[in-house]
BADREN-703904 format. One line per field, with one value per residue: residue number from 1; residue in one letter; x negated, y negated, z of N, C-alpha, C, O in turn. Coordinates in nm, 2 decimals, padded with zeros to 4 digits. Layout:
seq = (NUM, ...)
type = (A, ...)
n.c1 = (X, ...)
n.c2 = (Y, ...)
n.c3 = (Z, ...)
ca.c1 = (X, ...)
ca.c2 = (Y, ...)
ca.c3 = (Z, ...)
c.c1 = (X, ...)
c.c2 = (Y, ...)
c.c3 = (Z, ...)
o.c1 = (X, ...)
o.c2 = (Y, ...)
o.c3 = (Z, ...)
// end
This chain:
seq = (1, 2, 3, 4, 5, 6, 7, 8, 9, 10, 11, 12, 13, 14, 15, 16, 17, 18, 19, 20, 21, 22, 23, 24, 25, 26, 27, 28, 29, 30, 31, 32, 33, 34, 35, 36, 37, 38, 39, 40, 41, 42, 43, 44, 45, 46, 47, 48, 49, 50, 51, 52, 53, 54, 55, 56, 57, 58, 59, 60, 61, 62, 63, 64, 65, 66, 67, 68, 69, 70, 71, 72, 73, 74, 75, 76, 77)
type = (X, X, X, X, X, X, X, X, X, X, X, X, X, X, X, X, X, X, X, X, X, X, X, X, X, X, X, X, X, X, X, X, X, X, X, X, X, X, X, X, X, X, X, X, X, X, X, X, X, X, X, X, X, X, X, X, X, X, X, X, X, X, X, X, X, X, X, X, X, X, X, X, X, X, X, X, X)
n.c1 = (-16.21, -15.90, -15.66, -15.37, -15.15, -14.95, -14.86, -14.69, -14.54, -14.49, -14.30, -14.21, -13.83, -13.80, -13.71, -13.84, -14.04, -14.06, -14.18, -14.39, -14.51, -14.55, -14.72, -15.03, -15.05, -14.97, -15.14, -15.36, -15.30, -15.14, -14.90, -14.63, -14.55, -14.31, -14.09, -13.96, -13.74, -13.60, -13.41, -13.42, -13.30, -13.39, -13.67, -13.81, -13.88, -14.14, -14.22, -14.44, -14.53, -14.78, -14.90, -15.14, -15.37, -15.63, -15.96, -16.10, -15.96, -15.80, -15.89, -15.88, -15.66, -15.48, -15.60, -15.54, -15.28, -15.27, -15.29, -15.04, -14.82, -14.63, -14.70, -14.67, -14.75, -14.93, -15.01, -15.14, -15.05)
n.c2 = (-05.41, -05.49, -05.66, -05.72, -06.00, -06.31, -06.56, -06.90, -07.14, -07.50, -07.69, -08.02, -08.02, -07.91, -07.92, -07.65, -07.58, -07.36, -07.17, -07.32, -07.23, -06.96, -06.95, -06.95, -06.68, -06.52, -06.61, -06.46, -06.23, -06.08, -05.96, -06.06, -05.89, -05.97, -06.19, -06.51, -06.79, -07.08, -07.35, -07.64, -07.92, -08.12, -07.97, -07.68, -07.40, -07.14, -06.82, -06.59, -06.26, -06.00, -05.67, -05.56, -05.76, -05.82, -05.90, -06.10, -06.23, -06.38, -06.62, -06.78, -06.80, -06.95, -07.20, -07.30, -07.27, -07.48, -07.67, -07.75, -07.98, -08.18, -07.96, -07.96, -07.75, -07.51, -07.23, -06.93, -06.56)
n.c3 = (04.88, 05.08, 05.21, 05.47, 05.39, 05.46, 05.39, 05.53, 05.42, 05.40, 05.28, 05.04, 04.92, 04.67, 04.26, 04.12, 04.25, 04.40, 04.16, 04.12, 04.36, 04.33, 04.14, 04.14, 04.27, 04.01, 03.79, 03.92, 03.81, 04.06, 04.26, 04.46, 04.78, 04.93, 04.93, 05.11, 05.15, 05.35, 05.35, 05.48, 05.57, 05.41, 05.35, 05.25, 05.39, 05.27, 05.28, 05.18, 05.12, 05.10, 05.13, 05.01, 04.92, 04.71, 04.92, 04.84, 04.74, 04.87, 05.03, 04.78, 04.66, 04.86, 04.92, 04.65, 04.70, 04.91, 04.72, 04.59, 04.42, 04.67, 04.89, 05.24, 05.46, 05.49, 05.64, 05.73, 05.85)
ca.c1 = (-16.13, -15.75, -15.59, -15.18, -15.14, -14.86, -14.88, -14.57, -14.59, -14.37, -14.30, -14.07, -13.76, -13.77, -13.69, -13.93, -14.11, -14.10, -14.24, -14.50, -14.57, -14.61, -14.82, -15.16, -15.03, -14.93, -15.28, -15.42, -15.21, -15.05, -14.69, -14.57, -14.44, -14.25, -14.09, -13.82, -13.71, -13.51, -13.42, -13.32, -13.33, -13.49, -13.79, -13.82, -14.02, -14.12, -14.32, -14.50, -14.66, -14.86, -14.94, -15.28, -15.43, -15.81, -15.99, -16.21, -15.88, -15.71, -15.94, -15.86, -15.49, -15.46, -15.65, -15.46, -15.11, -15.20, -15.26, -14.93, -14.76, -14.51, -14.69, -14.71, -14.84, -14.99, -15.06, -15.15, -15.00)
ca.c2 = (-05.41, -05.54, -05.71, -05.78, -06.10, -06.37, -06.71, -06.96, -07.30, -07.56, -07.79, -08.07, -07.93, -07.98, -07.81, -07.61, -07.58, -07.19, -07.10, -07.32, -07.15, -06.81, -06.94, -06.89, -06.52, -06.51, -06.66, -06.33, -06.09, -05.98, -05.94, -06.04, -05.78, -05.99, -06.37, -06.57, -06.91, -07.15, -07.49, -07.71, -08.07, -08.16, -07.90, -07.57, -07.26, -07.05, -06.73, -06.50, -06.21, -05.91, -05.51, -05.53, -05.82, -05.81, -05.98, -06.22, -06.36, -06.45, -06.81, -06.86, -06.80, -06.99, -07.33, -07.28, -07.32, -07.64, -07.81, -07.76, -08.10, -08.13, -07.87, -08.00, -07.73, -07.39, -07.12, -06.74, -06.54)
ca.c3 = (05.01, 05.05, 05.37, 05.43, 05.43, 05.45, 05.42, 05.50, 05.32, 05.41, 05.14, 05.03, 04.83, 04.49, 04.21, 04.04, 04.36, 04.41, 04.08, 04.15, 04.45, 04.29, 04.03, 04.21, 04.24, 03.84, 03.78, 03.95, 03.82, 04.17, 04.26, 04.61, 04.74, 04.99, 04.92, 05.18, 05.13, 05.37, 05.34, 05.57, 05.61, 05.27, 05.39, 05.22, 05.42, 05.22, 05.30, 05.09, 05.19, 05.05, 05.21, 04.99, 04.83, 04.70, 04.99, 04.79, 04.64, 04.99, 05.03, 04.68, 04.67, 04.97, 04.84, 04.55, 04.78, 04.96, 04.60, 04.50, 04.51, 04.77, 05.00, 05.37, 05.60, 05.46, 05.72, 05.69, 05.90)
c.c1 = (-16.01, -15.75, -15.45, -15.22, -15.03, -14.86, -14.72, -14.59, -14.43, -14.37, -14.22, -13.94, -13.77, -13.74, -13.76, -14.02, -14.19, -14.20, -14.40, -14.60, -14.66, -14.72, -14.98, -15.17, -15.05, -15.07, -15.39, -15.37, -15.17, -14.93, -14.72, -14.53, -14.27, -14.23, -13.89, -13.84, -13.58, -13.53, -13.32, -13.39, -13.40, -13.63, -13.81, -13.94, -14.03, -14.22, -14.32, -14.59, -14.69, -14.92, -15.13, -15.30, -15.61, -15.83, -16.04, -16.07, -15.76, -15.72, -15.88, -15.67, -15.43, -15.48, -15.53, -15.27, -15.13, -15.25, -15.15, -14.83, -14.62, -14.53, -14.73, -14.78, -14.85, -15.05, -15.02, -15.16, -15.04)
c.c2 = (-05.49, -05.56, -05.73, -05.90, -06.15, -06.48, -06.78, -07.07, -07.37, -07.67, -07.90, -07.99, -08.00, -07.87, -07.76, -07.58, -07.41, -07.14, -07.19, -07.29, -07.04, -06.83, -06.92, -06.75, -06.49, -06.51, -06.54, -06.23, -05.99, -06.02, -05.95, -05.94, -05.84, -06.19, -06.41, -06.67, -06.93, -07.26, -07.48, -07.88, -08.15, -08.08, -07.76, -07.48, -07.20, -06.94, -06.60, -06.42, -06.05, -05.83, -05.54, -05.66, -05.80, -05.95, -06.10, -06.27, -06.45, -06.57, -06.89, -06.90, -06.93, -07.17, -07.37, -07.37, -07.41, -07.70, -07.81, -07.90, -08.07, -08.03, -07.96, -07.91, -07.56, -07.30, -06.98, -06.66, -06.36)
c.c3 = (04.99, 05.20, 05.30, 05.48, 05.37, 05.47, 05.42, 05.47, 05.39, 05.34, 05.09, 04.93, 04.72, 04.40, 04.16, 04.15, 04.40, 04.27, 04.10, 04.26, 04.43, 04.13, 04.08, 04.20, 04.10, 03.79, 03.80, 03.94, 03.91, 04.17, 04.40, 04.64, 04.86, 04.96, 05.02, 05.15, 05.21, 05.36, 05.40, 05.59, 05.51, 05.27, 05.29, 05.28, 05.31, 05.24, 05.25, 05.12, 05.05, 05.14, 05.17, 04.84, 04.86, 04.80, 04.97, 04.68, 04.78, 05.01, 04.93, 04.65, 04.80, 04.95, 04.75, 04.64, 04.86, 04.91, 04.52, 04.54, 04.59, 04.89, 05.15, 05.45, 05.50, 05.61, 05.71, 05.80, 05.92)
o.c1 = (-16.00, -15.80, -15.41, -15.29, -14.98, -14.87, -14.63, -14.70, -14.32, -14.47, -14.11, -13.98, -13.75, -13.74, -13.78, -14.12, -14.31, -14.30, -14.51, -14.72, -14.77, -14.76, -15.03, -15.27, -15.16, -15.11, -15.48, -15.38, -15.16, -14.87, -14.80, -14.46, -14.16, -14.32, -13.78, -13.96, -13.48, -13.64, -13.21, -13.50, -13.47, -13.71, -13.82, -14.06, -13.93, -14.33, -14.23, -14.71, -14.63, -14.99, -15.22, -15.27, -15.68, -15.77, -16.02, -16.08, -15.68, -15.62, -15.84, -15.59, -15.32, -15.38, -15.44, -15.21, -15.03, -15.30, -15.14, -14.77, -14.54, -14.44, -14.84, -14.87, -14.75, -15.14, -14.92, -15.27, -14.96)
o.c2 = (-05.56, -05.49, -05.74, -05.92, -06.10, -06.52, -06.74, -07.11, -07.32, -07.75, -07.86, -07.88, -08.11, -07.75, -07.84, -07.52, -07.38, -07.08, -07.13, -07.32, -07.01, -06.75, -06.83, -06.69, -06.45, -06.40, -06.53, -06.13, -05.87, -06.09, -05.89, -05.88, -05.78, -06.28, -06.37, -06.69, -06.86, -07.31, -07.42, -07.93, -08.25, -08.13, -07.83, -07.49, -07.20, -06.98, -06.52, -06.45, -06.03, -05.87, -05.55, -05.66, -05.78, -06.06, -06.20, -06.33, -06.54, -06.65, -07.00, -07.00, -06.99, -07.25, -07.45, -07.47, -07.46, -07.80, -07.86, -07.92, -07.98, -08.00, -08.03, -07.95, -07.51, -07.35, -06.92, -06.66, -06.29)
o.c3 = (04.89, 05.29, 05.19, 05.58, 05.27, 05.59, 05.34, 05.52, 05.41, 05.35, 05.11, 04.88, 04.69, 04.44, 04.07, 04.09, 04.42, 04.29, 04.09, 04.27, 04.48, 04.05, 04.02, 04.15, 04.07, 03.74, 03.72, 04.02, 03.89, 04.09, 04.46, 04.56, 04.86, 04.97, 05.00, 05.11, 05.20, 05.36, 05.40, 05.62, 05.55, 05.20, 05.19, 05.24, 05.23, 05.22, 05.27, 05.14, 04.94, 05.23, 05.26, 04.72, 04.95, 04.79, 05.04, 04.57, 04.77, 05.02, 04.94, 04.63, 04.78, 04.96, 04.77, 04.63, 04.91, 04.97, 04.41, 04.65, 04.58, 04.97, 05.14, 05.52, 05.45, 05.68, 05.68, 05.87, 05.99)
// end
């Protein structure tokens, strides 16, 4: 089974930040099929979504994205 999902992370900015975003994905050999990023105020949104990810990797993916240092608020969307 597959859900869309989109989670938006809000993060400090740093550099290297994004790729360690998408490494949870990389990790499960999916492809976003959707990625925005703004920064503002030293903050970076960023939100990452997906038409059809495997269900039983959504919790994991998710975990995964608020242990990435620098993430402050994770929500799936």
């Amino acid at each position: 089974m597959f859900a869309a999902v989109r989670f938006q992370v809000d993060a400090d900015a740093s550099p290297g930040l994004l790729p360690r975003l998408l490494q949870p994905f990389a990790r499960r050999d999916l492809v976003p099929d959707d990625l925005q990023a703004v920064h503002a105020d030293g903050v970076l949104t960023v939100g990452i979504g997906m038409v059809a990810m495997p269900i039983e990797m959504v919790h994991l993916v998710e975990g995964n994205l608020r242990q990435v240092v620098g993430v402050r608020r994770v929500c799936r969307l």
